[in-house]
C-alpha positions as a Markdown table, in Angstrom:
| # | Residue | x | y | z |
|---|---|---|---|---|
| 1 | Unk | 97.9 | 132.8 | 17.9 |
| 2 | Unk | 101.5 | 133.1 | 18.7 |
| 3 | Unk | 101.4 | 136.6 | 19.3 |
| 4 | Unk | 98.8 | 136.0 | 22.0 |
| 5 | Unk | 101.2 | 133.0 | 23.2 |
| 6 | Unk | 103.9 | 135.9 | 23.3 |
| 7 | Unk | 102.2 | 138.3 | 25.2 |
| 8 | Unk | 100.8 | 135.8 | 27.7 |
| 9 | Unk | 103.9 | 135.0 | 28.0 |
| 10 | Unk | 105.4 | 138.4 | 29.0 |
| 11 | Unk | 102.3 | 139.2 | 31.1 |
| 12 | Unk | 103.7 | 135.8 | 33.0 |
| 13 | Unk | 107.1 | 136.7 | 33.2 |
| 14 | Unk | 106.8 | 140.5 | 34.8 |
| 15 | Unk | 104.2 | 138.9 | 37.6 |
| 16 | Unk | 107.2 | 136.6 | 38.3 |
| 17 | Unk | 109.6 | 139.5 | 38.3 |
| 18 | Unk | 107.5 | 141.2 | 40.7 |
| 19 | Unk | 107.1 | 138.5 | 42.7 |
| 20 | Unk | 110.8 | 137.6 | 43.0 |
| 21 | Unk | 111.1 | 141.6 | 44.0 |
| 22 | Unk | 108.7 | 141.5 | 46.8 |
| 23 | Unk | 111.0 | 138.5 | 48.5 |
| 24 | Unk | 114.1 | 141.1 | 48.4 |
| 25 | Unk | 111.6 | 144.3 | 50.1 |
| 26 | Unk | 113.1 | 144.9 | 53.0 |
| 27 | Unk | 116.9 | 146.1 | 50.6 |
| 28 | Unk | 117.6 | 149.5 | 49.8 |
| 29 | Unk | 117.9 | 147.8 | 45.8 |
| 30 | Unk | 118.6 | 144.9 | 43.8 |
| 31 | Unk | 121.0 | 144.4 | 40.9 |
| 32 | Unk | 120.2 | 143.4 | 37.7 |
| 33 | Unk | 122.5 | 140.6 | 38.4 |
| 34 | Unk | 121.1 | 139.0 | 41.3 |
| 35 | Unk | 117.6 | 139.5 | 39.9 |
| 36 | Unk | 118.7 | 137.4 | 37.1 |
| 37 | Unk | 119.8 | 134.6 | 39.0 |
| 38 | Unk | 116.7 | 134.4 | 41.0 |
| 39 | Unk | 114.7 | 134.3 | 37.9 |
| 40 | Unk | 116.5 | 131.7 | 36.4 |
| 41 | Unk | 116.5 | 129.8 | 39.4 |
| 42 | Unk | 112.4 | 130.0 | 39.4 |
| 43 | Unk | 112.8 | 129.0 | 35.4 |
| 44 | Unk | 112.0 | 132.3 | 33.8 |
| 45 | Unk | 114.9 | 132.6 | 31.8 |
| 46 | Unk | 116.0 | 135.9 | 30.2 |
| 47 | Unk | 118.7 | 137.8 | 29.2 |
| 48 | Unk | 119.7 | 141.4 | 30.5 |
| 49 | Unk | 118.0 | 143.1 | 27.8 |
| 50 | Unk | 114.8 | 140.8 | 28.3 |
| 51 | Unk | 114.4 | 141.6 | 31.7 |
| 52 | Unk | 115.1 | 145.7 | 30.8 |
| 53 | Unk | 112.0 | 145.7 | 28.8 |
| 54 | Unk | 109.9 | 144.8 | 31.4 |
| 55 | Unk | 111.7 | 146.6 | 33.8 |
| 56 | Unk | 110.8 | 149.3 | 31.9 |
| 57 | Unk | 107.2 | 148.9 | 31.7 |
| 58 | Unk | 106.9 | 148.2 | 35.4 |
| 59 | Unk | 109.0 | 151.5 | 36.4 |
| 60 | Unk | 106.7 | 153.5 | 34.0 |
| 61 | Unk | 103.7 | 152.1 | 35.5 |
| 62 | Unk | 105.6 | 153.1 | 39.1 |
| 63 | Unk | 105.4 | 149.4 | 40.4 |
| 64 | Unk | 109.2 | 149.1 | 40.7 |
| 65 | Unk | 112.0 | 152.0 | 41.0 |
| 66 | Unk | 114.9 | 151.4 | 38.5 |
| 67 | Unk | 118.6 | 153.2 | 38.9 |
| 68 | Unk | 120.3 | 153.6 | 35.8 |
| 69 | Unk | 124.1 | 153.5 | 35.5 |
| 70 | Unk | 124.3 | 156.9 | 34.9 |
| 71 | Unk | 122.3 | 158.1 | 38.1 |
| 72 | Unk | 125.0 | 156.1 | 40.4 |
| 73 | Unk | 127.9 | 157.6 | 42.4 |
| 74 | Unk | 131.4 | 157.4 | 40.2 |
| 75 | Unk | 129.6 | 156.7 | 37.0 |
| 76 | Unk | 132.1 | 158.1 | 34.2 |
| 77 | Unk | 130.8 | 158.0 | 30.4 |
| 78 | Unk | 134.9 | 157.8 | 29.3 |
| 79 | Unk | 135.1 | 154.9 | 30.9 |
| 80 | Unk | 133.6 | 151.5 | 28.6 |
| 81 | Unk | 133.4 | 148.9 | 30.9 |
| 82 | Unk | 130.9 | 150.8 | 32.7 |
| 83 | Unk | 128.2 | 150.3 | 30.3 |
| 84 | Unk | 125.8 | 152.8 | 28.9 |
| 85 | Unk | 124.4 | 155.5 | 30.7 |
| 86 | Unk | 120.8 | 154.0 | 30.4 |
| 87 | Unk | 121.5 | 150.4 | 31.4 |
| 88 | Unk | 119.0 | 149.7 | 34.4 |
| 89 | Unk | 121.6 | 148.6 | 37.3 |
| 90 | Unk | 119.6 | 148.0 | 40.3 |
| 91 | Unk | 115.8 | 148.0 | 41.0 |
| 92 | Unk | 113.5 | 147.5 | 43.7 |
| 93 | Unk | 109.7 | 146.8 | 44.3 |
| 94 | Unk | 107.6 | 149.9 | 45.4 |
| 95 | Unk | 105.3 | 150.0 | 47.7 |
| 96 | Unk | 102.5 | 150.6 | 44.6 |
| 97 | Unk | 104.3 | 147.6 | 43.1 |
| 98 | Unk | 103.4 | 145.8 | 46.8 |
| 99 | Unk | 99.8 | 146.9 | 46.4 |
| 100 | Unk | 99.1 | 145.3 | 43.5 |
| 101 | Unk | 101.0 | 142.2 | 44.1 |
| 102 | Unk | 98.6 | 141.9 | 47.4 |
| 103 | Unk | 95.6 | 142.6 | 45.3 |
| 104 | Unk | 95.1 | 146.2 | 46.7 |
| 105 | Unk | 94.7 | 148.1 | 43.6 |
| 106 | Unk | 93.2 | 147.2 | 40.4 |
| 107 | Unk | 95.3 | 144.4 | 38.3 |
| 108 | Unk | 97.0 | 145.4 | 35.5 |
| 109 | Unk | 96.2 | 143.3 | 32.5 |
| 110 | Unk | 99.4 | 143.7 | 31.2 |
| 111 | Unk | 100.9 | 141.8 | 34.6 |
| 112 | Unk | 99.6 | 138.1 | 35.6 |
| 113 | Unk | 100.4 | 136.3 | 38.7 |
C-alpha cells in the first residue's frame, strides 16, 4: 500500500515538473535553482537530489534535456565549490517532452498529469 502511495506519488510529481518546464519553453535552459522554487511554490516540495532522480528518468526517456556541471564552459574538477561533475545544473523541456504533455504521443505510465 504505501509503496503504491510512493510511486503515485512520484508519477505526480514528474507530471508537475514537466508541467512547470513547459511554462519556461521559450529559454535556452533552466537551473536547478529556479526549478526548485517554482515547484515549491506549486507545493511539490523536494530537495535537489529529489528532483535529480526524476530529472533523470525524464532525460533518459528524452522528455527533458539536462546539462551537467561538468559539460558547462569553466567547469574545473580542482575546484570544490563547484560541485560534482554529474550534478544536473540546468534543464529544459524538449519538444518530445511538449508532445506528450499536449497528449501527442502515447502517456507514459510512469508520468501523471
Amino acid at each position: 500500500m504505501m509503496a503504491d502511495l510512493e510511486d503515485l506519488r512520484h508519477r505526480s510529481e514528474r507530471g508537475q515538473i514537466l508541467k512547470a518546464l513547459k511554462e519556461d519553453y521559450a529559454r535556452a535552459m533552466t537551473s536547478m535553482a529556479n526549478l526548485l522554487g517554482v515547484l515549491d511554490a506549486i507545493a511539490i516540495h523536494l530537495d535537489f537530489e529529489g528532483l535529480t532522480f526524476h530529472l533523470k528518468y525524464l532525460a533518459e526517456q528524452g522528455y527533458v534535456q539536462a546539462w551537467h556541471a561538468k559539460d558547462l564552459p569553466g567547469y574545473r574538477r580542482d575546484r570544490r565549490s563547484q560541485g560534482k561533475p554529474d550534478d544536473i545544473r540546468f534543464v529544459r523541456l524538449s519538444a518530445k517532452g511538449l508532445q506528450l504533455l499536449d497528449g501527442r504521443i502515447a502517456e507514459d505510465p510512469m508520468v501523471d498529469f
